[in-house]
Steps between C-alpha positions, in 0.01 A plus 500: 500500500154487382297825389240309664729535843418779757728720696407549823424837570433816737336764603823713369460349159119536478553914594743518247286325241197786574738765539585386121160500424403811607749649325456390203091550515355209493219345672562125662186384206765693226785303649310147498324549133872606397634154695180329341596619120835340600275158549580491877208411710490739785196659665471834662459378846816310464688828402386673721650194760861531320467880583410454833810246565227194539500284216859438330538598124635242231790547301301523195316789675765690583644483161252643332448752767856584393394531152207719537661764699867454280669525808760284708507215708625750748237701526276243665735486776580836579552604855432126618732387771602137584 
């Protein structure tokens, strides 16, 4: 799998991903400079699409999401159903 790839997403994943956010107290322009500094070319507006369930995240994405909260894989998919 490339960590070029995307996963196909929803709205579940992108309220989990703000929920995470929030709690951690960051801003979606923290989260992208932090992705940025990572040398992963994201915008805000296309954030703010993953978090709304819109626009699906790529693998490389979600791993350093991972890394900047130090959480697990789990996490992302709390509570979502399938």
């Amino acid at each position: 799998m490339s960590k070029n790839q995307k996963i196909k997403i929803d709205s579940s994943f992108g309220k989990n991903l703000r929920v995470l956010r929030k709690s951690h107290g960051y801003t979606q322009e923290e989260i992208v400079a932090k992705l940025q500094l990572k040398n992963l070319d994201i915008s805000r507006s296309a954030y703010a699409q993953i978090e709304c369930g819109t626009y699906n995240i790529r693998i490389s994405e979600l791993v350093a999401l991972k890394e900047i909260y130090d959480i697990s894989y789990d996490e992302f998919f709390s509570g979502i159903q399938y």
